[in-house]
VMD Tcl script that draws the C-alpha trace (Angstrom):
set ca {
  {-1.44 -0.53 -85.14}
  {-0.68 -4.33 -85.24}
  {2.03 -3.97 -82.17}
  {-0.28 -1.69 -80.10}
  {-2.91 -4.10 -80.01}
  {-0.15 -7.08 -79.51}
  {0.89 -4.40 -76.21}
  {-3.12 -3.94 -75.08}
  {-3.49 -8.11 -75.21}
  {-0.06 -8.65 -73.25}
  {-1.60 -5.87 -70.52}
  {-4.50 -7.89 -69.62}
  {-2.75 -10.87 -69.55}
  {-0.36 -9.48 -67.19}
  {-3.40 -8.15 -65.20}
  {-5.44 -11.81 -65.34}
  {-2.23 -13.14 -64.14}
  {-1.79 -11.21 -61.38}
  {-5.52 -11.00 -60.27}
  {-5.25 -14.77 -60.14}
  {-2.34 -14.95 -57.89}
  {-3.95 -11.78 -55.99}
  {-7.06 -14.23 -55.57}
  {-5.41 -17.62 -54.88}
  {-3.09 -15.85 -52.01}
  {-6.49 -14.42 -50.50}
  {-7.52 -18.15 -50.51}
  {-4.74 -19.82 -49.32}
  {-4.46 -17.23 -46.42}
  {-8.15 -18.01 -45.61}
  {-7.54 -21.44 -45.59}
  {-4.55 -21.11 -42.92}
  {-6.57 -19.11 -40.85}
  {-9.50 -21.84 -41.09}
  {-6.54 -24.65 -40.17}
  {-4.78 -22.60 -37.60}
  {-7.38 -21.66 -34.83}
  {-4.91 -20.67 -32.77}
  {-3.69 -17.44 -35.04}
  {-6.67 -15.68 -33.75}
  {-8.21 -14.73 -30.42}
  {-11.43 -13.26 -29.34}
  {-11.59 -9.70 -28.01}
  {-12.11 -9.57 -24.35}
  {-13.74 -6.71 -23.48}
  {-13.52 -5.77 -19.63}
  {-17.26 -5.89 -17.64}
  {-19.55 -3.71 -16.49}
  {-19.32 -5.30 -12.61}
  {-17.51 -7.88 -10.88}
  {-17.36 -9.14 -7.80}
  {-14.53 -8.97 -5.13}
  {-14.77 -10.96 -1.27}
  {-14.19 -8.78 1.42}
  {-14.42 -7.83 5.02}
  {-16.04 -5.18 7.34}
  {-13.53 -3.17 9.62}
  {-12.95 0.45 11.03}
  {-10.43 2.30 9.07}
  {-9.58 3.92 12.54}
  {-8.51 1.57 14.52}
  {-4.61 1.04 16.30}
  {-3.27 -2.32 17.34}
  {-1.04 -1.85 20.55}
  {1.41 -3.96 21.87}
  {3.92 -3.47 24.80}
  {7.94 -2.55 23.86}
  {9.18 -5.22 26.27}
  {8.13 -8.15 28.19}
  {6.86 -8.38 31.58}
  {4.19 -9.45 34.26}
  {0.55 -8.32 32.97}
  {-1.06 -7.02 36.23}
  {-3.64 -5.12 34.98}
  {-6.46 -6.14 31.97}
  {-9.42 -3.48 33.30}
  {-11.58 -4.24 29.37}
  {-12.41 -7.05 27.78}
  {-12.84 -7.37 24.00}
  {-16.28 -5.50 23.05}
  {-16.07 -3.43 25.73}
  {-15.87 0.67 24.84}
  {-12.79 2.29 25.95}
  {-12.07 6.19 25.54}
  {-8.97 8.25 24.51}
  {-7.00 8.07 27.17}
  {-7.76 5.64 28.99}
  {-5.32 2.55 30.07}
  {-6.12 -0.72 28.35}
  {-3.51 -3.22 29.86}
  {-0.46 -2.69 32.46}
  {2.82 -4.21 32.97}
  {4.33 -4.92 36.56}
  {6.22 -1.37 37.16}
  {7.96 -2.47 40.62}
  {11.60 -2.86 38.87}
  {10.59 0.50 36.68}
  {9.40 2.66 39.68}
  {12.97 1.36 41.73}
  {14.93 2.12 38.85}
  {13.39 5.72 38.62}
  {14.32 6.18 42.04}
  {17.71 5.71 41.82}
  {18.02 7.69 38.70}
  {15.91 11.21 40.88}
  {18.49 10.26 43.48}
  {21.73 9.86 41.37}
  {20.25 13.03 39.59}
  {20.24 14.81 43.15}
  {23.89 14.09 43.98}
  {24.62 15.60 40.75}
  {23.11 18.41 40.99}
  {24.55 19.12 43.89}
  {28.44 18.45 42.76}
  {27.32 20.61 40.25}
  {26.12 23.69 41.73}
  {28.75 23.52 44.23}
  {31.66 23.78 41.32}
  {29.85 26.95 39.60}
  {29.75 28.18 43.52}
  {33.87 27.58 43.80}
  {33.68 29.28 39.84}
  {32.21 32.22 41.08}
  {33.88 33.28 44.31}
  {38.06 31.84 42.37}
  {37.77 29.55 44.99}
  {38.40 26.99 42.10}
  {41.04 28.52 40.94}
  {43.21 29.06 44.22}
  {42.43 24.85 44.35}
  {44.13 24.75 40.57}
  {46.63 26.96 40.19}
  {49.47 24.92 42.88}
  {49.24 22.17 40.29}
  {50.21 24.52 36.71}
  {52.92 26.83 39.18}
  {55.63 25.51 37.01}
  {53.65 25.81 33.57}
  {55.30 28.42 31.07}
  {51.88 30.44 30.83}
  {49.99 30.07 34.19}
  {47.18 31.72 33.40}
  {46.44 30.26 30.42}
  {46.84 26.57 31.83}
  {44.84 27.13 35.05}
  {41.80 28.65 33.14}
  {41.54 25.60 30.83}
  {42.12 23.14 33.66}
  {39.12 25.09 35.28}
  {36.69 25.04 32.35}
  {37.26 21.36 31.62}
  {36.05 21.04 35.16}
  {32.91 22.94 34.81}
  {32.18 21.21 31.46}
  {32.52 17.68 33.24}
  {30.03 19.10 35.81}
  {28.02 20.11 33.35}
  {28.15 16.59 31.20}
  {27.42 15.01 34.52}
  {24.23 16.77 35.17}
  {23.21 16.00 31.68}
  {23.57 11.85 31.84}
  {21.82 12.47 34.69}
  {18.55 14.33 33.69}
  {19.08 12.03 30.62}
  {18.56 8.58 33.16}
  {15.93 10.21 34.60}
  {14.22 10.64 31.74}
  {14.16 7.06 30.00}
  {13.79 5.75 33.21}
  {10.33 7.21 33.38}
  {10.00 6.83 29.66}
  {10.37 3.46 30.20}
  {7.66 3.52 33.12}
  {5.19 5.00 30.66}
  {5.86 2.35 28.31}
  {4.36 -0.58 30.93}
  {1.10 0.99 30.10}
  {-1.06 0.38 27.13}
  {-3.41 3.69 26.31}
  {-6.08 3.71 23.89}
  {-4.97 6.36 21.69}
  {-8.91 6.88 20.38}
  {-12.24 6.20 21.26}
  {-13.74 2.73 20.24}
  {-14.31 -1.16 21.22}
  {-11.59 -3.14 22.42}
  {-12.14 -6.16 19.25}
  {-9.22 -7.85 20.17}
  {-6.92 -8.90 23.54}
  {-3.82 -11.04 23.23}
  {-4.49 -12.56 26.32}
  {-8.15 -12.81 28.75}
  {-6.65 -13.01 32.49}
  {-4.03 -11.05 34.08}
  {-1.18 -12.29 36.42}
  {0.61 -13.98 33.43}
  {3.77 -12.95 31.51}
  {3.58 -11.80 28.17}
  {5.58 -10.51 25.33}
  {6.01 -8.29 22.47}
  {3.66 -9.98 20.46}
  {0.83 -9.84 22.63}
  {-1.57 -7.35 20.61}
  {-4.79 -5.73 21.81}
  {-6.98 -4.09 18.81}
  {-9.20 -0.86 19.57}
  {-11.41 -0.20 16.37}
  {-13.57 3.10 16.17}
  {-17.16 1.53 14.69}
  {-18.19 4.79 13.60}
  {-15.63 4.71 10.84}
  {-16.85 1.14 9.97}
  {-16.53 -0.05 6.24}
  {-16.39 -2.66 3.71}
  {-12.65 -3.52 2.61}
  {-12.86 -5.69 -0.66}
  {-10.03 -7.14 -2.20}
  {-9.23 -6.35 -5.94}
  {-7.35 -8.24 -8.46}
  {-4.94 -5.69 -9.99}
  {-6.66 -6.24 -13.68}
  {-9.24 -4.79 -12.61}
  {-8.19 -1.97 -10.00}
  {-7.86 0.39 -13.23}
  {-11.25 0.88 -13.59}
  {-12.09 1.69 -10.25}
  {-13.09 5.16 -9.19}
  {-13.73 7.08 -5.73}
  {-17.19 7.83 -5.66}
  {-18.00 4.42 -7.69}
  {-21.16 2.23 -6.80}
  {-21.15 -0.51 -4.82}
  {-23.90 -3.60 -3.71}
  {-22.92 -5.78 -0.62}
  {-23.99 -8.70 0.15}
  {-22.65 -9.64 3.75}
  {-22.65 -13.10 4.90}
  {-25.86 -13.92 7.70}
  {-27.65 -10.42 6.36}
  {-30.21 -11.11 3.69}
  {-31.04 -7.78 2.10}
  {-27.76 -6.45 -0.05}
  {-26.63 -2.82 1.08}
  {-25.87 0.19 -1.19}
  {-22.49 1.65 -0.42}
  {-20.01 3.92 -2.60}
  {-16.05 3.73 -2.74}
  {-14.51 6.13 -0.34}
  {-10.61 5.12 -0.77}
  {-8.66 3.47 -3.02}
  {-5.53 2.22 -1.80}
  {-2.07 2.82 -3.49}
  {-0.14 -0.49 -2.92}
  {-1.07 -3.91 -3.48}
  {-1.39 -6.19 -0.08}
  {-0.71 -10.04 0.47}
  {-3.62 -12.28 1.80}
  {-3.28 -15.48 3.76}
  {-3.93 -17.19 0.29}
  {-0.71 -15.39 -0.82}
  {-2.58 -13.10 -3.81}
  {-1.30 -9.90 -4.09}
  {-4.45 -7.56 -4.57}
  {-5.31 -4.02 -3.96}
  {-7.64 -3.00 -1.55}
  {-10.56 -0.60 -1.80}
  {-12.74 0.59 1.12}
  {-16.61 0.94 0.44}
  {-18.74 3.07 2.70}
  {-22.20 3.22 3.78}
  {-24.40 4.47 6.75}
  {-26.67 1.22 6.30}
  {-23.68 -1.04 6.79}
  {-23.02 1.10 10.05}
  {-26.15 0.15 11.33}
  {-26.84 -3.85 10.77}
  {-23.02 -5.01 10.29}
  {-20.60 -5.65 12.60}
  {-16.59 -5.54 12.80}
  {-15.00 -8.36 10.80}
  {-17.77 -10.00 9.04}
  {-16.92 -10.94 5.69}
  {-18.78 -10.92 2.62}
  {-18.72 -10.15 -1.32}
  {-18.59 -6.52 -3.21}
  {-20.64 -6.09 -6.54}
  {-18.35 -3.41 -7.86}
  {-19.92 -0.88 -10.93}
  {-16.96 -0.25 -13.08}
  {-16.17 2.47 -15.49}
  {-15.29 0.72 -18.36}
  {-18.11 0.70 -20.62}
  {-17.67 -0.71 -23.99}
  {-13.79 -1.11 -22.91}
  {-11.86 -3.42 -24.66}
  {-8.24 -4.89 -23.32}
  {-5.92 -6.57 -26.70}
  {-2.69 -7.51 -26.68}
  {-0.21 -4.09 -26.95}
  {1.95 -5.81 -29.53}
  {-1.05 -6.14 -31.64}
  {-1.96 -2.20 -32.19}
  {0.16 -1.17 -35.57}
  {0.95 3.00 -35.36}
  {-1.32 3.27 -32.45}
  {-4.54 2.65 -34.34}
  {-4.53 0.05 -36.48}
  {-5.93 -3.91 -35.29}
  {-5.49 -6.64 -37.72}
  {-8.97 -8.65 -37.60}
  {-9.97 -12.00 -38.80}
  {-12.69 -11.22 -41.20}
  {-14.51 -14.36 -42.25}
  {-10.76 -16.04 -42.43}
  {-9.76 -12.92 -44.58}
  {-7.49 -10.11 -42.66}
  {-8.73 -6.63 -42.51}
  {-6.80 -3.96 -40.97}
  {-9.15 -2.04 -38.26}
  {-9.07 1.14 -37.36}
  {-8.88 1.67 -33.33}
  {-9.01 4.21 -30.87}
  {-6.55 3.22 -28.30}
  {-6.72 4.04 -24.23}
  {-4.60 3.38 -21.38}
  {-1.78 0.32 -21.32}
  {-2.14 -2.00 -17.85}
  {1.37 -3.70 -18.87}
  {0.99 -6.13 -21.67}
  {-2.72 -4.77 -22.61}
  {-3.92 -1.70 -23.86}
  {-7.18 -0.34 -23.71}
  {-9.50 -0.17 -26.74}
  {-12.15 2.04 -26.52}
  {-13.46 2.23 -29.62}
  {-13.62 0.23 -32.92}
  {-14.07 -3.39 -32.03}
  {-17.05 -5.66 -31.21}
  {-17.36 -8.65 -29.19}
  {-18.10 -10.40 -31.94}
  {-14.33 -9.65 -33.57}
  {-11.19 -11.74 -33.55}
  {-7.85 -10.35 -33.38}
  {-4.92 -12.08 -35.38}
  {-2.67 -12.83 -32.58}
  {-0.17 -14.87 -34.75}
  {2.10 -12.40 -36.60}
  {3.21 -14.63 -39.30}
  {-0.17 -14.48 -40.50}
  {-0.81 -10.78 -41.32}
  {0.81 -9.37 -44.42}
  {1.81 -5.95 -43.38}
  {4.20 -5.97 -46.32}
  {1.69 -5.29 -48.92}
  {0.15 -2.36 -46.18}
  {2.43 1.10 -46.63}
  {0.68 2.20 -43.31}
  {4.34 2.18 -40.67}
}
mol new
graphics top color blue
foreach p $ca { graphics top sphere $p radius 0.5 }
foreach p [lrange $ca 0 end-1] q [lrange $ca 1 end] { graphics top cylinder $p $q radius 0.2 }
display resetview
């Protein structure tokens, strides 16, 4: 009886013992978080709306330049002025092109002549009395004058080819000296405002359709994600007082560079009241609606078994249970389980996942 109470008093000193050093670790811990601010970080949770600059243009529109250089002799628009399918927006000299095509109809009618007048010979052996003096000596006659006579008719034939084929880029590149608006819009652009001058390649002239006007905002790729088509929009365009209501029509799939040299992803905003009071190119700001309501974005590294958060509670850890969302490269969604009001532990020498059997 005496050694089973001796055995009952050397339990609960085992158990005060290790309740103390239970305690005293849940203290010291505390106090390192409390000394260490930078073990912890508040959760970040992604907004409602934000705002992205932007600019009004057409998404139909075509920029046209010329494949060579040359003397501009004809400039019938200028920039504003509505031009339809069709019609010719700036001409190139064509006095070298229209010589050049005559010489190729002409060498093409010399050919065409050689050419019927072999299939002629062909057709009445008069060919093949010419050929056969030259193969009287060869071993099989017949043989050697039919082949000499079909590699004549295939030259012929090869010759009228080249020709139709000179013909043909010499009025292709006639056709190319002309500039044709290949829809119907305003002319918001002209590399040049007189003609009579020389110009290159890199003279441009911009026809923009403004019934396909819209707003083109620029988004930072953090926030792209949570971006949908049919999303709502308020625009504030700069020198128009009243904001306009608009809704995303497109998003699109790769990111662009600006002048600034940010790398962003564009999304185009549409609305018939911007089609009315804006015009091409005016810039201005986006108030994008998101969809991420009560969205949170953590560190990926920091979600244990794909639900489990460590948070600072009060400078005591407390493992969280999460539900987790997309990952946007180091982040991951959190869509449930955290507050604003919550820090994560961010330093992992701080959380003591040994004494957790959760992995």
């Amino acid at each position: 009886m005496k050694n089973k109470r001796v055995l009952i008093l050397i339990g609960v000193i085992i158990v005060l013992i290790v309740a103390g050093v239970f305690i005293n670790y849940k203290k010291m811990l505390a106090a390192s978080f409390s000394s260490n601010p930078v073990t912890t970080a508040s959760v970040r949770f992604v907004t409602s709306t934000f705002s992205a600059t932007g600019t009004v243009t057409a998404q139909n529109q075509a920029t046209l330049t010329f494949q060579t250089p040359g003397k501009l002799v004809y400039l019938p628009f200028k920039e504003g002025d509505t031009v339809s399918t069709g019609q010719v927006v700036a001409q190139l000299d064509t006095y070298a092109l229209q010589r050049s095509l005559t010489l190729a109809l002409n060498a093409y009618r010399t050919t065409r002549d050689t050419f019927d007048q072999t299939q002629d010979n062909l057709q009445d052996n008069l060919l093949k009395s010419q050929v056969t003096p030259t193969y009287s000596n060869a071993v099989d006659n017949n043989t050697a004058v039919n082949n000499a006579i079909q590699r004549i008719a295939d030259q012929a034939q090869a010759g009228l080819d080249n020709s139709v084929i000179n013909v043909e880029l010499a009025n292709y590149a006639l056709q190319l000296s002309r500039l044709i608006s290949p829809l119907r819009g305003i002319i918001t652009h002209e590399g040049v405002t007189t003609s009579g001058i020389n110009i290159t390649p890199a003279t441009t002239f911009t026809v923009a359709d403004p019934s396909s006007m819209v707003f083109r905002a620029n988004i930072p790729t953090q926030d792209i994600y949570y971006i949908n088509e049919g999303g709502k929009v308020s625009i504030a365009v700069d020198g128009i007082q009243n904001k306009i209501d608009g809704t995303v029509v497109k998003i699109y799939p790769s990111k662009v560079i600006l002048l600034s040299g940010e790398a962003v992803y564009q999304v185009d905003v549409e609305s018939d009241q911007l089609k009315k009071i804006a015009k091409l190119d005016d810039t201005g700001t986006a108030i994008i609606y998101t969809n991420a309501e009560n969205v949170a974005l953590v560190p990926a590294w920091t979600v244990l078994a794909g639900k489990y958060i460590w948070i600072d509670n009060g400078g005591t850890p407390e493992l969280r249970e999460v539900t987790v969302g997309k990952v946007h490269g180091n982040e991951i969604e959190i869509t449930g389980g955290l507050s604003p009001n919550d820090k994560i532990i961010v330093d992992p020498k701080y959380i003591p996942s040994m004494k957790y059997q959760i992995l």
